[in-house]
Steps between C-alpha positions, in 0.01 A plus 500: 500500500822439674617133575434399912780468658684840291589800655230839415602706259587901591240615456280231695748554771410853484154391533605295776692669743254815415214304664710374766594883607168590489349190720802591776414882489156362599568263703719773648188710577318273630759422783478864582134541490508152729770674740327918517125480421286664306550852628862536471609770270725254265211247423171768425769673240548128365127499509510807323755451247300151427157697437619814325532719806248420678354163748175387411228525745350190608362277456715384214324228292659195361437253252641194764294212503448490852500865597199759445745774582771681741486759728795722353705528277794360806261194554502408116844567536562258798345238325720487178803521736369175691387327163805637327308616193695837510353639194110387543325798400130590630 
């Protein structure tokens, strides 16, 4: 374990900044799902690309605490944009 207060090594700064590309590409997405919808054309292939080609039909189930389920796959997808838990998975 590192001393607090020390800089990360290179490869925890790979780590790092890794995550932190990830979490703005997703962030990223979210923006644009928040700005076109559902139906545009960039977001269902993000949908896509995020389920192997192809959106789930809904309802999508999740294993939330206070949620029985969504109505699609976009409503699920809504939700971890406003909670910010980008990579919740059903």
């Amino acid at each position: 374990a590192q001393e607090p207060g020390t800089p990360l090594s290179d490869q925890e700064y790979h780590q790092f900044f890794k995550f932190l590309r990830i979490t703005i590409q997703a962030r990223t997405a979210c923006e644009l799902r928040e700005l076109y919808g559902c139906k545009n054309s960039l977001i269902q292939r993000l949908d896509e690309y995020e389920n192997h080609g192809v959106i789930p039909p809904g309802p999508i189930c999740s294993e939330l605490p206070d949620s029985d389920f969504f109505l699609n796959f976009c409503t699920f997808s809504l939700y971890r944009c406003i909670m910010k838990q980008y990579f919740l998975k059903v």
